[in-house]
C-alpha positions as CSV (number, residue, x, y, z in Angstrom):
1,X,126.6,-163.4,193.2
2,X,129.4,-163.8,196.0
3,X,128.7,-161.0,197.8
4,X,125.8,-159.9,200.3
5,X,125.0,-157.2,202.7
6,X,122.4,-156.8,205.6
7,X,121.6,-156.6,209.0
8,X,121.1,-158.3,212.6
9,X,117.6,-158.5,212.0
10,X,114.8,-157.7,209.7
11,X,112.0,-156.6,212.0
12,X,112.5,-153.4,213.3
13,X,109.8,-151.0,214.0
14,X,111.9,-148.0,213.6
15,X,113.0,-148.8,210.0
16,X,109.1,-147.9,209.1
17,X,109.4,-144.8,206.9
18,X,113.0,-145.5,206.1
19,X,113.9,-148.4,204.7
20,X,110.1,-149.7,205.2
21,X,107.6,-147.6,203.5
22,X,105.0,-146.0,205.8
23,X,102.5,-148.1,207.1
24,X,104.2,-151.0,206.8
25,X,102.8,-153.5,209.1
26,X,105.1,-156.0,211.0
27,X,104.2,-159.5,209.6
28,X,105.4,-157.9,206.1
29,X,108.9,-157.2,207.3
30,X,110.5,-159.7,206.0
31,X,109.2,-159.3,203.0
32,X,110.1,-156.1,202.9
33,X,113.7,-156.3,204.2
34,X,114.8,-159.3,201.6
35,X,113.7,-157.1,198.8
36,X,115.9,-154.4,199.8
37,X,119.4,-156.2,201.1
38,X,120.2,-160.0,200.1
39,X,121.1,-161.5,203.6
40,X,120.3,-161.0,206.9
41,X,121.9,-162.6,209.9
42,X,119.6,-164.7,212.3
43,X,120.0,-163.9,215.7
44,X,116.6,-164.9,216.3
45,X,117.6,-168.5,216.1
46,X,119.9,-168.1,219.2
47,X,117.1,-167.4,221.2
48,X,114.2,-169.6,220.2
49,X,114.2,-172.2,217.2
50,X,111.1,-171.3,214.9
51,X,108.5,-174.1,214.2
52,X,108.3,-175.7,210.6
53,X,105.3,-173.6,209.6
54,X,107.3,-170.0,210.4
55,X,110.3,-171.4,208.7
56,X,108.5,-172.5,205.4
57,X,106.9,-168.8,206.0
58,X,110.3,-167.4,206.1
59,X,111.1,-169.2,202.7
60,X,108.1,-168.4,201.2
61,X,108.2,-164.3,202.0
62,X,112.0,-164.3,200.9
63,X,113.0,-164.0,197.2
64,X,115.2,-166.4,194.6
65,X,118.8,-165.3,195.8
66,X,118.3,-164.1,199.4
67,X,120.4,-165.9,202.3
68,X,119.5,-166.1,205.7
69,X,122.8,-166.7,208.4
70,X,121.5,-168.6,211.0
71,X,123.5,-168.4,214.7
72,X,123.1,-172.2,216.1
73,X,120.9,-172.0,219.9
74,X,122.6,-171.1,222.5
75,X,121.1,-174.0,223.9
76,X,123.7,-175.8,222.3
77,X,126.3,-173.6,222.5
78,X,126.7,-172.2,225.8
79,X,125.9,-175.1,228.0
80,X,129.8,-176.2,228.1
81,X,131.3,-178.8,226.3
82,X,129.8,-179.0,222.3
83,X,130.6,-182.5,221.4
84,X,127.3,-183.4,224.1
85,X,125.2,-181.2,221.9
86,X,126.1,-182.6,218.3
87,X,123.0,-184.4,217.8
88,X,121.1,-181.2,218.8
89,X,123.4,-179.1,216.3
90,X,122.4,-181.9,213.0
91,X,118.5,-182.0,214.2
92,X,119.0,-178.1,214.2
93,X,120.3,-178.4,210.8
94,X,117.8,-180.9,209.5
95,X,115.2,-178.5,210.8
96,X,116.2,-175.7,209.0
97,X,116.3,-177.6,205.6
98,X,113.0,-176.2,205.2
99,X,114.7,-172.9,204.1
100,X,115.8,-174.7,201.2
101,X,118.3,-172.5,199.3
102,X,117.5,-169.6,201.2
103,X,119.6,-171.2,203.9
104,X,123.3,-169.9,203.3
105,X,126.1,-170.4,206.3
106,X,125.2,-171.3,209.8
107,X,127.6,-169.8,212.5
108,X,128.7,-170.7,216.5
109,X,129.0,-167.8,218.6
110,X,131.3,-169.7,221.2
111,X,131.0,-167.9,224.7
112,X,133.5,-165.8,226.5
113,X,134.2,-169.2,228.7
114,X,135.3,-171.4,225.7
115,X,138.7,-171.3,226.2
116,X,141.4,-173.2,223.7
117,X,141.9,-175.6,227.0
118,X,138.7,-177.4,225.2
119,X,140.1,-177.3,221.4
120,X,139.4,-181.4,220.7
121,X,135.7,-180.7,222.2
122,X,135.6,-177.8,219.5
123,X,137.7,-180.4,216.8
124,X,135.1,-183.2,217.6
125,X,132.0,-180.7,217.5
126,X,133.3,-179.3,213.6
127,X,134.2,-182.5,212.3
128,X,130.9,-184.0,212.9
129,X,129.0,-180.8,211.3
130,X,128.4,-181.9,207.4
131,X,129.5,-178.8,205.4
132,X,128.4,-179.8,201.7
133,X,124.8,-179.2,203.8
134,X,125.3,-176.0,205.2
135,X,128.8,-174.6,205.2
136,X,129.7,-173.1,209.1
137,X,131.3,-170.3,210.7
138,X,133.0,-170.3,213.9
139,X,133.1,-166.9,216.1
140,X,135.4,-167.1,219.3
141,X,135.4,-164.9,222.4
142,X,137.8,-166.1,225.1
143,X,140.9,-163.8,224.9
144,X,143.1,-166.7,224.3
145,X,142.4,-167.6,221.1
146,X,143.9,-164.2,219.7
147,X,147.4,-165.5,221.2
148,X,149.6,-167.1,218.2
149,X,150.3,-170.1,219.1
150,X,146.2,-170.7,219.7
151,X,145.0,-168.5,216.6
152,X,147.6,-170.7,214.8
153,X,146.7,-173.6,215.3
154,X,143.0,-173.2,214.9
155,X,143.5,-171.5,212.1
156,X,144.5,-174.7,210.5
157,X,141.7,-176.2,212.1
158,X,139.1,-174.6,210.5
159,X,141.7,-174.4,206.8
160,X,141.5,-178.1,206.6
161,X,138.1,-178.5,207.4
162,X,136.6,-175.5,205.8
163,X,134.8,-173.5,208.4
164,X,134.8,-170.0,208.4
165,X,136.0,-167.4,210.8
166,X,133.5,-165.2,211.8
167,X,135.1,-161.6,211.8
168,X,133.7,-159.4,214.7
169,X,135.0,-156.0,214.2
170,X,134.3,-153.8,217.3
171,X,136.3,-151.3,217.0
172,X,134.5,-147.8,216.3
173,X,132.6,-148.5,219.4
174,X,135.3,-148.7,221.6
175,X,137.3,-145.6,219.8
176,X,137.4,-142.8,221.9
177,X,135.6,-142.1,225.4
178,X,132.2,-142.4,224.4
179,X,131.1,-146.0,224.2
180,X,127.2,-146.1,222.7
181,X,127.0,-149.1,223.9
182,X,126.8,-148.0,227.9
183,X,123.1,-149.0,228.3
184,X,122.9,-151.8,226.2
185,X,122.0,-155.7,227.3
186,X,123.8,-156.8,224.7
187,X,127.8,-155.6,224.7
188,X,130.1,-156.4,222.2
189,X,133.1,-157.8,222.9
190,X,136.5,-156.0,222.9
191,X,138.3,-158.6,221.0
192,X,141.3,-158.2,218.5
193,X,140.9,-158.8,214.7
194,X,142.2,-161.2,212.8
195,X,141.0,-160.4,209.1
196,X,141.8,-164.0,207.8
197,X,139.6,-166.2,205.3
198,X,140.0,-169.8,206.1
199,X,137.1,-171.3,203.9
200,X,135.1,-170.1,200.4
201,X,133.9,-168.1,202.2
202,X,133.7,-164.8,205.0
203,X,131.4,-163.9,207.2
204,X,131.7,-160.2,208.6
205,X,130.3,-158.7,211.5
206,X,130.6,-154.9,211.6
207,X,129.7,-152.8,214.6
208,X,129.0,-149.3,213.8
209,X,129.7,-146.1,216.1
210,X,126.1,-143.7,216.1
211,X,128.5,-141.1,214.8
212,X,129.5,-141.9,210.9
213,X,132.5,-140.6,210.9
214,X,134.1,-142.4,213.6
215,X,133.5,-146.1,211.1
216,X,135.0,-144.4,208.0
217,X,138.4,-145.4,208.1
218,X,137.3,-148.9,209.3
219,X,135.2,-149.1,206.6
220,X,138.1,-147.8,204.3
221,X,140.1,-151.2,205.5
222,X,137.3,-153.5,204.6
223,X,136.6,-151.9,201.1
224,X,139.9,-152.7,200.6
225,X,139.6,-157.0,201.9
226,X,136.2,-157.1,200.5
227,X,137.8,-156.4,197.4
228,X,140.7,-158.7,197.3
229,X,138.7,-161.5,198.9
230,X,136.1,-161.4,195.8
231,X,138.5,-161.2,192.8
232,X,139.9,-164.3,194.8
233,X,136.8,-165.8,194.3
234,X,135.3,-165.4,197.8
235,X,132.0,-165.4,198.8
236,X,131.5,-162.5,201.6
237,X,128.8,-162.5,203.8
238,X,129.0,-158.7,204.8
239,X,126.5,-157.3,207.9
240,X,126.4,-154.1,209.6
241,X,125.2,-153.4,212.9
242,X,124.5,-150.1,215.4
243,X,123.8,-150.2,219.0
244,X,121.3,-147.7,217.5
245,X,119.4,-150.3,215.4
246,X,117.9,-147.4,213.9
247,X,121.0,-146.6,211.7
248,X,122.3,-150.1,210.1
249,X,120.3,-149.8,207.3
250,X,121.8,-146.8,206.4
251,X,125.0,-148.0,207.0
252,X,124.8,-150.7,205.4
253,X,123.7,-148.7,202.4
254,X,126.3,-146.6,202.6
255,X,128.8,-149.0,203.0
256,X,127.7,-150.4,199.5
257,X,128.0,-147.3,197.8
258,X,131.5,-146.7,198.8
259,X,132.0,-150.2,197.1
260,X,131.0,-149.0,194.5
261,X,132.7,-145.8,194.5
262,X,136.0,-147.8,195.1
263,X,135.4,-150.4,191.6
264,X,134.6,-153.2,194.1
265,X,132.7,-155.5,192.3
266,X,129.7,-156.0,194.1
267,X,126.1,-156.6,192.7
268,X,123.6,-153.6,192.5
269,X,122.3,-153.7,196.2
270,X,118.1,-154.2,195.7
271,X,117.6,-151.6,197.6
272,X,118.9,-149.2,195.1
273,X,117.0,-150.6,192.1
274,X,113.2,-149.2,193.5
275,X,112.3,-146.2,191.6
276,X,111.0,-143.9,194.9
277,X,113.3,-146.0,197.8
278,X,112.3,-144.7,201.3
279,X,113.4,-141.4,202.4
280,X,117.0,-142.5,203.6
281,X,117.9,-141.9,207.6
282,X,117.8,-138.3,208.6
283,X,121.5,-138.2,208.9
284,X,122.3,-138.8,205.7
């Protein structure tokens, strides 16, 4: 299988009734979720590392062929330099063996300050990180590493070493004057995209617009590099979000559909295969 789809998270009270039957209770969420979508990106792990009892939990309530995405602290990477913080970044690692093959790509959200003024910090930090483990991602957020000769060059950074560039696509929030994301803690960044796979695999982050049709003819572009990417042989790590967490489920689902609709050849999403799925999201 070289493609999966999910979300941000998998606990989320609103999906009960939706993509969680009725009544579901909270510590069966994740059971739940990994039986209807095959990945799910861990931003929890950015926040607070999880003991080794929750993470064999987490192993244990997951399925044969579900991947969790785990973001490295931000402990480690938003106190400055990263090369400091490499034996934190391999005990992080070895800690989260206990996922055993439910452990797919890890990724670095770099903050807004990491500028390309600290590129052998960021050289040092990837070199060290042993990929045949746990294959990485790298996601950038200082403007200046969109500027060609920067973008260039660490584009052949992460080539020869094999890290992946995490692809943040904000755009249908910031199309026209109504940002949804006004009252949120958690902005996206306006940043430019730069659609470019640079190991064996992608890792795509997708934020939605509330208002469906205002993603379609983004979505319409990644049909079309999903597609080319996995008759290259790609693995794609695909994962939709909404500043209305409410509604990435149903985006996600939709988004899988019009996969299909388009010949991409992606596996059957699990969701699809129950006989009576939840009622799907009202504006649908």
């Amino acid at each position: 299988m070289n493609f999966f789809l999910g979300c941000a998270v998998w606990a989320y009270k609103d999906w009960v009734g939706d993509l969680f039957p009725a009544k579901s209770r909270p510590t069966d969420f994740l059971q739940l979720y990994s039986r209807r979508f095959t990945t799910v990106e861990g931003n929890t792990t950015f926040y607070s590392v999880p003991d080794a009892e929750t993470v064999a939990r987490w192993a244990a309530d997951t399925p044969p062929g579900f991947e969790f995405c785990l973001k490295l602290p931000r402990d480690i990477t938003h106190q400055g330099l990263l090369a400091p913080q490499i034996p934190a970044a391999l005990g992080f690692l070895e800690h989260m063996q206990g996922l055993g093959d439910r452990l797919g790509p890890m990724f670095v959200q770099l903050p807004p300050s990491y500028s390309p003024a600290w590129i052998d910090d960021l050289t040092a930090f990837l070199q060290a990180w042993p990929r045949k483990t746990a294959p990485l991602a790298l996601e950038v957020r200082h403007l200046d590493w969109f500027k060609p000769t920067h973008a260039t060059k660490l584009t052949a950074i992460l080539e020869e070493l094999g890290v992946g560039r995490v692809l943040l696509d904000t755009r249908a929030v910031y199309n026209g004057s109504n940002d949804p994301q006004l009252n949120s803690e958690r902005r996206k960044p306006k940043l430019p995209l730069q659609p470019s796979v640079t190991a064996p695999f992608s890792l795509v982050r997708f934020i939605n617009h509330p208002e469906r049709e205002v993603n379609e003819e983004y979505w319409a572009e990644w049909v079309t590099h999903v597609d080319q990417w996995l008759r290259q042989g790609t693995r794609v790590y695909f994962f939709m979000h909404c500043p209305q967490e409410a509604q990435s489920p149903g985006y996600a689902r939709a988004f899988q559909h019009l996969l299909e609709k388009q010949g991409v050849p992606v596996p059957v999403l699990p969701w699809d295969s129950f006989d009576q799925p939840p009622a799907q999201l009202s504006l649908f």
